[in-house]
C-alpha positions in Angstrom: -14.0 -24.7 16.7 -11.6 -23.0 14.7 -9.2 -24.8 12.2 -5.8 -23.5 12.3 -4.4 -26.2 9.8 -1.8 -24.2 7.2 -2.9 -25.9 4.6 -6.5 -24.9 5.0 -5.7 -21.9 5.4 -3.9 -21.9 2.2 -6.4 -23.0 0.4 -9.0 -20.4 1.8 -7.0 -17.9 0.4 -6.3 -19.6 -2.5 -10.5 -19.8 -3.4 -10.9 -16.5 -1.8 -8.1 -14.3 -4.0 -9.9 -16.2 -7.5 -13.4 -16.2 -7.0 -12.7 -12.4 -6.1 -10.5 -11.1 -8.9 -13.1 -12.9 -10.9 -15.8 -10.5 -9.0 -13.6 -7.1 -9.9 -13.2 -8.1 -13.0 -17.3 -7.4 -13.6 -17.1 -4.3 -11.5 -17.1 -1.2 -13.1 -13.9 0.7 -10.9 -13.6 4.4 -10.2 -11.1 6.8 -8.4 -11.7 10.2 -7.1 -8.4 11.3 -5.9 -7.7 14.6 -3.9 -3.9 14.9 -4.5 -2.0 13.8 -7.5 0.6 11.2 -6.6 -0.9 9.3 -3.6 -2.7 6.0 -5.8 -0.7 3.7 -4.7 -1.4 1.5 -7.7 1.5 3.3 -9.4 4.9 3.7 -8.3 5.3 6.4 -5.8 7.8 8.4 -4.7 6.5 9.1 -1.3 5.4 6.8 1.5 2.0 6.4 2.8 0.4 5.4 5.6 -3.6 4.4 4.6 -6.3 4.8 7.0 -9.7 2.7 6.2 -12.3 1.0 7.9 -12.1 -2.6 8.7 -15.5 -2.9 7.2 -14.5 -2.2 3.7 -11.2 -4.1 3.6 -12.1 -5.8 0.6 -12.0 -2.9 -1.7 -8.6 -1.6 -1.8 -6.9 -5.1 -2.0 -9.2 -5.7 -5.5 -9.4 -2.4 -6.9 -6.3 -2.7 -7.9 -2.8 -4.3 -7.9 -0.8 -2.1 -5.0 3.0 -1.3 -5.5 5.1 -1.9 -2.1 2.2 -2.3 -0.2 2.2 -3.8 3.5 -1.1 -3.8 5.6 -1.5 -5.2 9.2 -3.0 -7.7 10.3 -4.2 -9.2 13.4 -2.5 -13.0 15.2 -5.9 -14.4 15.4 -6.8 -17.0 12.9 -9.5 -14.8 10.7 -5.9 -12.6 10.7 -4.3 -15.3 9.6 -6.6 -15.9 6.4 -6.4 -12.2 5.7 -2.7 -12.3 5.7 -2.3 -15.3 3.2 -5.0 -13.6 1.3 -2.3 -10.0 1.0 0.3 -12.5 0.6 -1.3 -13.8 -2.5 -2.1 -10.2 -3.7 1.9 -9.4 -3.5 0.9 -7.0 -0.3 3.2 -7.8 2.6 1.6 -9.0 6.1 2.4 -7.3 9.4 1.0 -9.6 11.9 0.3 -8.0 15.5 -2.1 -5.2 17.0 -2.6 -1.5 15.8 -2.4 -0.2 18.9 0.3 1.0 21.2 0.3 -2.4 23.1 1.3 -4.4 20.1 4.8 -3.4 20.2 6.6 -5.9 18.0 4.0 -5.2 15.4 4.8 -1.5 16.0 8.5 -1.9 15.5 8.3 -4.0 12.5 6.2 -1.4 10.9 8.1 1.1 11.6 11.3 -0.9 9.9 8.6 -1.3 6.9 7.7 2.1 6.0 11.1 3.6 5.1 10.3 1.3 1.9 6.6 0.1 2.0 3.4 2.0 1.7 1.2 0.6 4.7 -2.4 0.3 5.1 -3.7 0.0 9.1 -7.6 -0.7 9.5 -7.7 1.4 13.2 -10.9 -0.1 14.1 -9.5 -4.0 14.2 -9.6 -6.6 14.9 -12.3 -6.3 17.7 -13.7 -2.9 17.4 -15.6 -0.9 18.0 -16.7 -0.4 14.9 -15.4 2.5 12.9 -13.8 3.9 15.8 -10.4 5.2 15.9 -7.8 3.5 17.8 -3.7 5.2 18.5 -1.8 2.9 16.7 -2.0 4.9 13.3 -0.7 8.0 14.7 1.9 6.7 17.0 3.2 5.6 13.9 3.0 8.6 11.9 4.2 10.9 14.4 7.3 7.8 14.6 8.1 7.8 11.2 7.1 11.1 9.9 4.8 9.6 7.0 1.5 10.9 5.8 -1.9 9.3 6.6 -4.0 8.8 3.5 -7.7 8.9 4.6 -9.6 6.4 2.1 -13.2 5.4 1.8 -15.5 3.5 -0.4 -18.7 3.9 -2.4 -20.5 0.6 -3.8 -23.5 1.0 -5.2 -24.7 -2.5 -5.0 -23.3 -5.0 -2.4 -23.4 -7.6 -0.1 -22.6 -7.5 3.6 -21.7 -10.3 5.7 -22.6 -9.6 9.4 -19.9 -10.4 12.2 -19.7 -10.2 15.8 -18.4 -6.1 15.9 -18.2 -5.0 12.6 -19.7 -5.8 8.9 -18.2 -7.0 5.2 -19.0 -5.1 2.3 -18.5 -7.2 -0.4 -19.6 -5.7 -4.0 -22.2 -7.5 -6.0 -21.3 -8.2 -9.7 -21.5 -5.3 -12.4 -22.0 -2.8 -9.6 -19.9 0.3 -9.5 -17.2 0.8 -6.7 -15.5 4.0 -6.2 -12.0 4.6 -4.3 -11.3 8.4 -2.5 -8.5 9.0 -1.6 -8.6 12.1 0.2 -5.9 14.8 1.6 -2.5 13.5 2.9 -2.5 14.3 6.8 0.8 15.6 8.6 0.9 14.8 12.3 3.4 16.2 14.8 6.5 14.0 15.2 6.8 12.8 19.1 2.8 13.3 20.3 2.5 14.4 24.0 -0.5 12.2 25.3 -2.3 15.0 24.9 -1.5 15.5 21.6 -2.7 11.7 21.0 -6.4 12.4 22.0 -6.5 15.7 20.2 -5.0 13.9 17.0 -7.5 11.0 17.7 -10.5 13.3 17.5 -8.7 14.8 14.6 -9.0 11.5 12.4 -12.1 10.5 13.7 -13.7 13.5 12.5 -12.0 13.7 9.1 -13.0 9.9 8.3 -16.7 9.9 9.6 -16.7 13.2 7.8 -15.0 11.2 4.4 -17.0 8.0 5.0 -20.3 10.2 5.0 -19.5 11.7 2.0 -18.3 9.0 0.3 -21.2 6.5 1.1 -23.8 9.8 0.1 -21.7 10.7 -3.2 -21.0 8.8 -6.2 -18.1 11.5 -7.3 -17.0 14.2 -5.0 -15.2 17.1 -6.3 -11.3 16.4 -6.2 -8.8 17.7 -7.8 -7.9 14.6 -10.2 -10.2 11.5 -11.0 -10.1 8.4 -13.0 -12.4 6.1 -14.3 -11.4 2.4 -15.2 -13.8 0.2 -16.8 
């Protein structure tokens, strides 16, 4: 049975948010970033749309503190904890699917990112694992922002098995690195058509990233920084 009690949740997030920031703060962080300006740890000028894996969602809410950052987040109660979690972090929730179907979701997102970076997991919040669902792109090709492919390299770490997908969660003193690879135009108004062709599209350039990020403590890119 799951507890949907507001306070507990609360105070989930509450333990969760310290006992990690007291995790990060033994981690050794690094960035390999493809194209200046897209960290969205600094002030941007530009809006971005992020595209990771549910599986390593951990990692860019601790690397880092985010500047107008939203994310979204399932309406099921582990979305629930994840979203007073972001709340805590100063990220902004948007509650409701990434796919097409979850329309209110869609339209409060697109309200969102004339101001608001975003970060979209497309393999949640049931799966399949690691496999690309629409709701990313419809929202690019919407709004016109960039996709921001990003991936994650730990070189120590525990992972917490669920029912579709892991957690990777880094051990103390390991090293995690963040890339951050090239910004990704999509056509404004995709044809169905053009949907699958720019679903394949991202598919291949994240298994591609993930791969190389997961087999490679630094790839070449044009900028990188280290933080202790």
């Amino acid at each position: 049975m799951k507890i949907k009690s507001p306070f507990v949740t609360k105070l989930v997030a509450r333990i969760v948010v310290g006992s990690l920031r007291l995790l990060f703060r033994t981690v050794r962080r690094e960035f390999a970033i493809h194209t200046p300006g897209t960290l969205a740890y600094y002030p941007l000028q530009e809006r971005f749309l992020y595209c990771t894996w549910h599986d390593s969602i951990i990692m860019p809410l601790f690397m880092g503190d985010p500047c107008q950052m939203a994310a979204l987040t399932s309406r099921h109660q582990d979305g629930s904890y994840l979203a007073e979690t972001m709340a805590r972090l100063g990220i902004r929730p948007v509650r409701g699917s990434s796919g097409r179907s979850g329309a209110q979701a869609l339209r409060e997102a697109m309200e969102i990112v004339q101001d608001w970076h975003l970060t979209i997991t497309p393999d949640g919040p049931r799966g399949p694992r690691r496999q690309m669902k629409d709701g990313i792109l419809y929202l690019a090709s919407r709004s016109r922002r960039r996709i921001v492919p990003a991936a994650f390299h730990c070189t120590s770490f525990w992972r917490l098995n669920g029912r579709w997908t892991d957690l990777l969660i880094p051990k103390p003193f390991s090293r995690v690195t963040m890339f951050l690879g090239e910004p990704l135009e999509v056509p404004v108004d995709l044809t169905r058509d053009q949907m699958a062709e720019q679903i394949q599209r991202l598919q291949r350039v994240m298994d591609e990233f993930y791969a190389t990020a997961e087999g490679t403590a630094l790839p070449d890119a044009e900028t990188s920084r280290r933080a202790a």
